[in-house]
N, C-alpha and C positions, 0 to 999 in steps of 0.2 A: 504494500500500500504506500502510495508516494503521496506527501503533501503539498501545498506550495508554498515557497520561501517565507510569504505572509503568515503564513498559520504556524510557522516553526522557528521562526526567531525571534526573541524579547525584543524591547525597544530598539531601534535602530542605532537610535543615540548612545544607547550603553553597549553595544555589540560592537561598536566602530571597527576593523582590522587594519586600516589604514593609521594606527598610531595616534588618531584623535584624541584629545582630551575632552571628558562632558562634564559639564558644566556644574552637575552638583555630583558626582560622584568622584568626581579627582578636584573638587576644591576643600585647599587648605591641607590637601595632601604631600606626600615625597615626590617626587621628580620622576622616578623610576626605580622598580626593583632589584634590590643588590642581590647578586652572586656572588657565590664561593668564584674563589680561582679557578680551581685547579680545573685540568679535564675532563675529571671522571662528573663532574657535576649532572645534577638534573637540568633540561636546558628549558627553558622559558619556552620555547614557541613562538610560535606568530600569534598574533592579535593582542587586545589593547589590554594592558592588565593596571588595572587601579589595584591605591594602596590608603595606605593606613591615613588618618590624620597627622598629623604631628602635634596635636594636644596630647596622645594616648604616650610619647614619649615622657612628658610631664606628669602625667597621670601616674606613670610604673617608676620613676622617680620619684615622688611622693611617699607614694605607698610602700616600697622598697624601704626609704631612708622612714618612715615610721617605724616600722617593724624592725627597724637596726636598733633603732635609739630604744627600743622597748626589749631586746635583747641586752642591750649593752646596759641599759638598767637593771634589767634583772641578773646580771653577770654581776654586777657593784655591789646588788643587796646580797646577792648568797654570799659574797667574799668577804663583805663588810663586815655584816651582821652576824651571819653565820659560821664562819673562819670556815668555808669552805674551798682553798688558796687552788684546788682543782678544778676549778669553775671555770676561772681564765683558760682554760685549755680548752672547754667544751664550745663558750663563748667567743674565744679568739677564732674560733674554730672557723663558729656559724657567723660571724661576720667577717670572715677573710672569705667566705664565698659568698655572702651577701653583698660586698662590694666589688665582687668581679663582677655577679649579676648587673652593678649597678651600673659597670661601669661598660659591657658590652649592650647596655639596653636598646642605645640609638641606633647602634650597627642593628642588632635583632626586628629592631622596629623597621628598619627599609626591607626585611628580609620579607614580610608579609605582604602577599597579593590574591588579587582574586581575578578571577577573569570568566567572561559572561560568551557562552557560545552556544553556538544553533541548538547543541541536545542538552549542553551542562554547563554550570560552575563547577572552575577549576579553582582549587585555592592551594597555596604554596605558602610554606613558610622553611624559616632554618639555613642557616648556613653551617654549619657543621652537621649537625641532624637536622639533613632538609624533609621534609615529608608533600606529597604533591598528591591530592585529592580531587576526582573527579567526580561529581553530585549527579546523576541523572535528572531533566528537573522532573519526572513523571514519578520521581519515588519520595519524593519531597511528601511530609506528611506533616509538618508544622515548622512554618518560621517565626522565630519568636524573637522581640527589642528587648536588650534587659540594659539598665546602666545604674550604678550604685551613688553615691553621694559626690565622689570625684570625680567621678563620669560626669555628672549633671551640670557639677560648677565647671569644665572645662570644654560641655556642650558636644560630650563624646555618647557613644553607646555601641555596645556587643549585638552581632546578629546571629542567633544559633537557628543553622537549620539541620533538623531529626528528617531522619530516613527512617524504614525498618530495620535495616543493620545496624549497630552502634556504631563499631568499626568506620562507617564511612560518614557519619554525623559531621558536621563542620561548623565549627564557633571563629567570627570573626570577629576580632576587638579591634576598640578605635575608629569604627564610624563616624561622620558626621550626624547628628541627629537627622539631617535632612538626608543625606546621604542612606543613610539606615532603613526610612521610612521607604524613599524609593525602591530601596532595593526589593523590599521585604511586600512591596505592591507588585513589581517587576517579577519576581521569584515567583509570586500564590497566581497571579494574573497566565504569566505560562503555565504553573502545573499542572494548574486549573484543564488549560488546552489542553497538555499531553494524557491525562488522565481521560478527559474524554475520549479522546481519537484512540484511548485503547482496545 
């Protein structure tokens, strides 16, 4: 059964393959998606792949350096208070890798993208542990916006879409609000089609 191009591809605007940028789904975002070096890498493809905001960098720097200082608090009272002087080892521990975390976030944050094509969302992230997920949109069974307190003040939001498998489930953080919304009309708006036509 063949369809026509009309009935099988989301907005035209957000499928661009010619490199276009649109207008609310790559505003306020990265420039373009970073790759690994080396060879062996997963390789991007053709077609337009949007990315994150750059408030969601700010956001996992926030929240990151919270949870430090709430570590390294709690690392003072055990030592302090409790003369537990092996603390500092557990504690030096968990913030010498809370500040690598911190400090490869911005690199991490260009590594995520998503990309909008005639039968799926493709979403990518990782440069060392890259992972590259293809959504069928006809298995799509709920797209959902969630965004927490930091999210809100920084005018971000997550968009998780549920499949039947877990396994291929995909959560994207760092949406634009507006950004989010459209997607999440674009994504139900197809499934909606592909689900019929099945």
């Amino acid at each position: 059964m063949t369809s026509s191009p009309e009935a099988t591809t989301p907005d035209s605007s957000s499928t661009a393959t010619d490199g276009a940028r649109d207008e609310v789904l790559d505003a306020g975002t990265f420039a373009r998606v970073r790759e690994p070096r080396g060879a062996a890498r997963l390789p991007l493809g053709d077609g337009t792949w949007h990315q994150l905001a750059k408030q969601y960098v700010w956001v996992q720097l926030i929240a990151n350096g919270i949870v430090l200082l709430i570590v390294l608090a709690a690392t003072l009272f055990v030592t302090l208070f409790l003369g537990w002087t092996w603390a500092w080892f557990v504690g030096g521990a968990i913030v010498a890798v809370m500040l690598w975390g911190i400090l490869i976030t911005p690199r991490q944050a260009r590594s995520f993208g998503y990309q909008l094509r005639t039968d799926d969302l493709v979403f990518r992230r990782g440069i060392l542990w890259q992972r590259v997920v293809a959504v069928p949109y006809g298995r799509m069974q709920l797209v959902d916006i969630t965004h927490g307190p930091l999210d809100r003040g920084f005018g971000i939001a997550q968009l998780k879409l549920v499949t039947a498998a877990a396994s291929t489930g995909v959560t994207i953080p760092g949406l634009t609000q507006d950004a989010a919304e459209r997607l999440r009309d674009t994504l139900i708006e197809v499934a909606e089609t592909r689900r019929t036509g099945l």
